[in-house]
DSSP file (Angstrom, degrees, kcal/mol; ACC not computed):
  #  RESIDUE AA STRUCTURE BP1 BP2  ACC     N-H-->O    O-->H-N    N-H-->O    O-->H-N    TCO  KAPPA ALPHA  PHI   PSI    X-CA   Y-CA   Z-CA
    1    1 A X    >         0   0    0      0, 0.0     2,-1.3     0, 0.0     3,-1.1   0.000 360.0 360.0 360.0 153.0  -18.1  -15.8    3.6
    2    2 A X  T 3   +     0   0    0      1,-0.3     3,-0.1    15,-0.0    15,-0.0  -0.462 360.0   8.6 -75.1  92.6  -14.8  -14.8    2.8
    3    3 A X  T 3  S+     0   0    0     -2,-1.3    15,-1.0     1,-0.4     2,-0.4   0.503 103.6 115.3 125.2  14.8  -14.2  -10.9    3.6
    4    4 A X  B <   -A   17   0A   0     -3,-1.1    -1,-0.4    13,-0.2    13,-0.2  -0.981  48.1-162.1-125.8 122.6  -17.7  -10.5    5.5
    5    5 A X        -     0   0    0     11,-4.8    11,-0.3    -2,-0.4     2,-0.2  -0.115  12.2-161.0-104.4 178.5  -18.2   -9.7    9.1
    6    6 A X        -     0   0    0      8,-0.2     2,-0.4     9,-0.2     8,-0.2  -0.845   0.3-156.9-167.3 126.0  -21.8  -10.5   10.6
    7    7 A X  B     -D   13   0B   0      6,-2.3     6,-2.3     4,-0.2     2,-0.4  -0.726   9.5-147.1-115.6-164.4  -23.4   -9.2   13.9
    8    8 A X        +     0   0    0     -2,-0.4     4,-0.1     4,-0.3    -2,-0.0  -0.993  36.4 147.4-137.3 123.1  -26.0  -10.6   15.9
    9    9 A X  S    S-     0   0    0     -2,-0.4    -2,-0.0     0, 0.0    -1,-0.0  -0.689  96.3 -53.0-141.3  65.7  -28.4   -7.8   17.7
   10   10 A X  S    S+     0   0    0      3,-0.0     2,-0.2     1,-0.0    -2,-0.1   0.049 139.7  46.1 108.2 -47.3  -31.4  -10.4   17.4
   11   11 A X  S    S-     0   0    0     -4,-0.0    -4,-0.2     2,-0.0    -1,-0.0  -0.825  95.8-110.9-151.0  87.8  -31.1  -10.9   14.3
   12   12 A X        +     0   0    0     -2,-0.2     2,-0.3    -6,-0.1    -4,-0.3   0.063  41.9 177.4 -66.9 138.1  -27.9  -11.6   12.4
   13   13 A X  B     -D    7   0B   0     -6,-2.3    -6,-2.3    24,-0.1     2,-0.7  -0.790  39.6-108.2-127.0 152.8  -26.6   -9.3   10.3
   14   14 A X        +     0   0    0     -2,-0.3    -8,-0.2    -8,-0.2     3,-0.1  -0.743  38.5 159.2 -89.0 105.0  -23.9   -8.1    7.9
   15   15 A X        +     0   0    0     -2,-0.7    24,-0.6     1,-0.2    25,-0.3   0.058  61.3  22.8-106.7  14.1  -21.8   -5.2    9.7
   16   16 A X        -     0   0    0    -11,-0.3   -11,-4.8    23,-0.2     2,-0.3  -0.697  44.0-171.2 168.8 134.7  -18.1   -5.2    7.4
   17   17 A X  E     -Ab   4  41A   0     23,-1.9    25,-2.1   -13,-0.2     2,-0.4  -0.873   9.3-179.9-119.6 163.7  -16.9   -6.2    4.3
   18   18 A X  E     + b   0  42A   0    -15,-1.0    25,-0.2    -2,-0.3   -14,-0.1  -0.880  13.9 158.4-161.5  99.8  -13.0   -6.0    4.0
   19   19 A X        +     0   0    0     23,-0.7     3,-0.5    -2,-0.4    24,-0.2   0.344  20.9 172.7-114.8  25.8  -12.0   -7.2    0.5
   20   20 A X        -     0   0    0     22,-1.4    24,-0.2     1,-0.2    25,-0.2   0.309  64.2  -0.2 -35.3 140.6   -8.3   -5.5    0.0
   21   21 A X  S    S+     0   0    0     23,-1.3    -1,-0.2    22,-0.3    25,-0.1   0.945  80.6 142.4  31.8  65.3   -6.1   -6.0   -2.5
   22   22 A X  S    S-     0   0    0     -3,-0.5    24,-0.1    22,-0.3    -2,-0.1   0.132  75.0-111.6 -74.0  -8.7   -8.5   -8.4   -4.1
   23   23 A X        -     0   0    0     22,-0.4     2,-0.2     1,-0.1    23,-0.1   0.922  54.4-174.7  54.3  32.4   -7.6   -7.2   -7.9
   24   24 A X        -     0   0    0     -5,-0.2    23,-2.3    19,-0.2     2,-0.3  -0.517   4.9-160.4 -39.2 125.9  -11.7   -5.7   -7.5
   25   25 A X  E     +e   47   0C   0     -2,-0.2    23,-0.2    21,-0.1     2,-0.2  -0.935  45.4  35.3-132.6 137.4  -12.6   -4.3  -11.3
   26   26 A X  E    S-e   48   0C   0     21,-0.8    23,-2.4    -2,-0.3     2,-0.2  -0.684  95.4 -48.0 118.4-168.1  -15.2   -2.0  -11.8
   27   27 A X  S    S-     0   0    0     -2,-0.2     2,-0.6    21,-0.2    23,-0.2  -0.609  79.4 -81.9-110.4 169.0  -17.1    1.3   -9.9
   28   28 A X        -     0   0    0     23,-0.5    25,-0.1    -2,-0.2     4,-0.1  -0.697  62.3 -95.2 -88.5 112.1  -18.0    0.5   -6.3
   29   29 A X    >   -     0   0    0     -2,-0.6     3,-0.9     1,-0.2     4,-0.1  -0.062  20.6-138.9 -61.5 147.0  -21.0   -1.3   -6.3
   30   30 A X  T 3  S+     0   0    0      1,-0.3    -1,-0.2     2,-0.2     3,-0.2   0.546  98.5  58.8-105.0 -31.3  -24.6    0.7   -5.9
   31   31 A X  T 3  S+     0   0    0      1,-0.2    -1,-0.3     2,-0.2     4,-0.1   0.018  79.6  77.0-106.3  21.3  -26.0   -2.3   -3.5
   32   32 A X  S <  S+     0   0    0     -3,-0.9    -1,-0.2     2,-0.1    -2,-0.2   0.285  83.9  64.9-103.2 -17.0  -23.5   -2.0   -1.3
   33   33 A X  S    S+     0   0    0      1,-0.2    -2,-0.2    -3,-0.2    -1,-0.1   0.844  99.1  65.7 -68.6 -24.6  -25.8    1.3   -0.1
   34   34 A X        +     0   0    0     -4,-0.0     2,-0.3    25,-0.0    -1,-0.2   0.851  69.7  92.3 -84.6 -27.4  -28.5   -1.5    0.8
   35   35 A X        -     0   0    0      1,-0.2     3,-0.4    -4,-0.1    -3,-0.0  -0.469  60.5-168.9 -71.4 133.2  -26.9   -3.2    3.4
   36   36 A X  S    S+     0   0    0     -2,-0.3    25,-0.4     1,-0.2    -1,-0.2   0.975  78.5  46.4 -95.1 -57.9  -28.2   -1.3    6.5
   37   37 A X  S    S+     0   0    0     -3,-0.1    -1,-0.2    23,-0.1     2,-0.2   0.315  76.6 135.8 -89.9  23.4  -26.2   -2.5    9.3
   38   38 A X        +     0   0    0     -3,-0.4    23,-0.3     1,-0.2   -23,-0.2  -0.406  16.1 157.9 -46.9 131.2  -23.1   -2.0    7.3
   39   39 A X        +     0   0    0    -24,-0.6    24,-1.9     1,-0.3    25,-0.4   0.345  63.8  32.9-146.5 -24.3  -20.5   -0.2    9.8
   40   40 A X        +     0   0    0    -25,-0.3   -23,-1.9    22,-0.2     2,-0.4  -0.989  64.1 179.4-145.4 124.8  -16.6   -1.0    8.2
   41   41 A X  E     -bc  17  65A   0     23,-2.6    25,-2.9    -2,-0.4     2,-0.5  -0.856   3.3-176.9-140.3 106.2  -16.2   -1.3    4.3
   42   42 A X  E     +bc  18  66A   0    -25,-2.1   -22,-1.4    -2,-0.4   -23,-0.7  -0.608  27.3 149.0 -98.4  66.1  -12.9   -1.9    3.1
   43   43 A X        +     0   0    0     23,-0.6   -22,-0.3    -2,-0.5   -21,-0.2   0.402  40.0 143.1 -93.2 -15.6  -12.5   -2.0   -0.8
   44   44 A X        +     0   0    0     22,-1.5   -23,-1.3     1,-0.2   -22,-0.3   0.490  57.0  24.9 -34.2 178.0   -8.5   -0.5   -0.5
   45   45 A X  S    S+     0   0    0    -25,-0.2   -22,-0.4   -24,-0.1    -1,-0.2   0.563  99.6 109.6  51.8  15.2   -5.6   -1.6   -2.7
   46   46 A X  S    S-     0   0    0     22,-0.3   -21,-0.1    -3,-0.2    -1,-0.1  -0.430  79.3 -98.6-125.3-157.7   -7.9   -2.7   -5.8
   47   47 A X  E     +e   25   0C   0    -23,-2.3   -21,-0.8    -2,-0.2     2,-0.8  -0.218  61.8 145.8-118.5  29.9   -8.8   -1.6   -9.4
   48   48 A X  E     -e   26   0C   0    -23,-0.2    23,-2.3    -5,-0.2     2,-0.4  -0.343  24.3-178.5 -66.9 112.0  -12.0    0.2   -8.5
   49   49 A X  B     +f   71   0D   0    -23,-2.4    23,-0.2    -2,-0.8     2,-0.2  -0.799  35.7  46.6-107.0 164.0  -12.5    3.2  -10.8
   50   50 A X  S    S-     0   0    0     21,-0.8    23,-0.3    -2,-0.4    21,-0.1  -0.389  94.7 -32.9 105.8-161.6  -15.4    6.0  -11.1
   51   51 A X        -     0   0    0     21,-0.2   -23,-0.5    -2,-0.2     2,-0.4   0.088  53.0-113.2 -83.7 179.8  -16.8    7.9   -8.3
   52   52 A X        -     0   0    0     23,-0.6     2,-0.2    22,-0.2    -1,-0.1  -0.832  51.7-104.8 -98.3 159.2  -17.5    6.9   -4.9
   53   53 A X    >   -     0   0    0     -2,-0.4     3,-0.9   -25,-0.1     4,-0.4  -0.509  11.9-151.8 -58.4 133.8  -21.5    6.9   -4.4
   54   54 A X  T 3  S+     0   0    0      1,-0.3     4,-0.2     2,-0.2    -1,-0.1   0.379 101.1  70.4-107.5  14.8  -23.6    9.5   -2.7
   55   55 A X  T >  S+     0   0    0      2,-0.1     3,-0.7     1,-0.1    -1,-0.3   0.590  82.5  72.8 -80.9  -7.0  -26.1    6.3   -2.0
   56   56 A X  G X  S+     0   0    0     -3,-0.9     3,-3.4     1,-0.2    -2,-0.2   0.869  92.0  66.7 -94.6 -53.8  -23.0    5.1    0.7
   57   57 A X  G 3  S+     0   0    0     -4,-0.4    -1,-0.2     1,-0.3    -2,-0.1   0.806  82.7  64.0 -32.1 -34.7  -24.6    8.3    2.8
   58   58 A X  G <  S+     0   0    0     -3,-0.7     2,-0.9    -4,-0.2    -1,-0.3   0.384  82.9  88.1 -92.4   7.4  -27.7    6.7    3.4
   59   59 A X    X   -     0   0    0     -3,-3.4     3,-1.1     1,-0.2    -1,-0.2  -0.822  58.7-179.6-110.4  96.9  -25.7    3.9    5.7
   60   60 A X  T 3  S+     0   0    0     -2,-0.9    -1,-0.2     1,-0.3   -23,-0.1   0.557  75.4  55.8 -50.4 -33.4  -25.7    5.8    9.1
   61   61 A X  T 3  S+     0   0    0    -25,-0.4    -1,-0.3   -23,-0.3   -22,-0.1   0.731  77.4 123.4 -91.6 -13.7  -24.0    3.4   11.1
   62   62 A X    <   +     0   0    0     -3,-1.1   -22,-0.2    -6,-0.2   -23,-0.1  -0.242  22.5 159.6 -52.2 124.8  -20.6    3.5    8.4
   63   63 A X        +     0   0    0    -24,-1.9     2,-0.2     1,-0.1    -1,-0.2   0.108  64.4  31.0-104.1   6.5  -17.6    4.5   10.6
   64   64 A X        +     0   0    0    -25,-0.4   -23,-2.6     2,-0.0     2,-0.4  -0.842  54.6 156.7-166.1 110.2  -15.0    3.2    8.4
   65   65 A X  E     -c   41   0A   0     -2,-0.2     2,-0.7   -25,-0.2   -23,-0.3  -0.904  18.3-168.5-139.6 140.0  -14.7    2.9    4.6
   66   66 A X  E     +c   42   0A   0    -25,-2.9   -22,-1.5    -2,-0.4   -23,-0.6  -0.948  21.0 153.9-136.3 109.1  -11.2    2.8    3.2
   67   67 A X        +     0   0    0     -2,-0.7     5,-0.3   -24,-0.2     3,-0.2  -0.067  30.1 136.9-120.6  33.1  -10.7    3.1   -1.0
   68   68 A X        +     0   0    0      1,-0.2   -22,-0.3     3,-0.1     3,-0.1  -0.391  58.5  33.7 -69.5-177.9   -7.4    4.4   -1.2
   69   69 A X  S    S+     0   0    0      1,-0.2    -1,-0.2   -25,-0.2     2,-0.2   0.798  97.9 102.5  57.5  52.6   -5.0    3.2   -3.6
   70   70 A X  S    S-     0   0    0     -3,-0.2    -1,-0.2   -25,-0.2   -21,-0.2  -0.495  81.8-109.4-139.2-170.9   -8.0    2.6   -6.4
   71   71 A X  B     +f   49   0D   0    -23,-2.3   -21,-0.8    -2,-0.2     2,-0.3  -0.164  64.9 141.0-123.7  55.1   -8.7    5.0   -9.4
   72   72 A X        -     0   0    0     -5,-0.3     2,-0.3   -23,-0.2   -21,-0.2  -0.631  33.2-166.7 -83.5 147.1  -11.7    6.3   -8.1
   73   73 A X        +     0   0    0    -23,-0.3   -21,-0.2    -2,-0.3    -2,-0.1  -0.829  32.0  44.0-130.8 173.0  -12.0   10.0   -8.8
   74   74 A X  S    S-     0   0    0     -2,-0.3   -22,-0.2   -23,-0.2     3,-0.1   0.348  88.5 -43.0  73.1 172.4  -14.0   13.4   -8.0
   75   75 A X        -     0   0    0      1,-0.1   -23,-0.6   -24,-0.1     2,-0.4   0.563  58.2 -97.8 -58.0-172.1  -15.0   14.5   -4.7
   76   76 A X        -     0   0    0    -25,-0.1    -1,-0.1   -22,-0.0     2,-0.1  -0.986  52.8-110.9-112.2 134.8  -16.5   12.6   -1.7
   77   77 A X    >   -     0   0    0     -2,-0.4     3,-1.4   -24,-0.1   -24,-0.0  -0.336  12.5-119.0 -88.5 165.1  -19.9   13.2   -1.8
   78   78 A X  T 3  S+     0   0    0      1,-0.3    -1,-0.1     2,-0.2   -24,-0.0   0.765 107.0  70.8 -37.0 -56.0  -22.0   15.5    0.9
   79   79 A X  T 3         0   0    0      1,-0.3    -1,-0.3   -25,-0.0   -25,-0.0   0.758 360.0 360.0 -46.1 -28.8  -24.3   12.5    2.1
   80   80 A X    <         0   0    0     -3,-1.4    -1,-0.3   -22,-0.0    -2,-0.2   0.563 360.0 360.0-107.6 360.0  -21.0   11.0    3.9
């Protein structure tokens, strides 16, 4: 799929999305917390507003998530 990475440890799996400057609308979606073997998330350069999500903590392997340029506001939460 377009903007979706995948590894294979067995079992394949989704490990980065990279949608930039996609003209994205909306808060940064809540089920994005589910994907476990998530590792690079790249939302930049869109029209995401509200906060970022302190459910994004619970994905331990995240080493990269990039939302500048958006209008997301208020802190980054503790969990990350």
């Amino acid at each position: 799929w377009y903007g979706v990475s995948c590894g294979n440890d067995g079992e394949p799996f989704v490990d980065g999305i990279s949608l930039p400057r996609n003209r994205l609308r909306g808060k940064v979606p809540l089920e994005v917390s589910a994907i476990n073997g998530l590792n690079r998330l790249d939302f930049s350069e869109n029209i995401l507003t509200g906060d970022i999500p302190s459910e994004l903590g619970s994905l331990r392997g995240l080493t990269s998530m990039m939302l500048q340029q958006n209008n997301i506001v208020g802190t980054i939460p503790t969990s990350l």
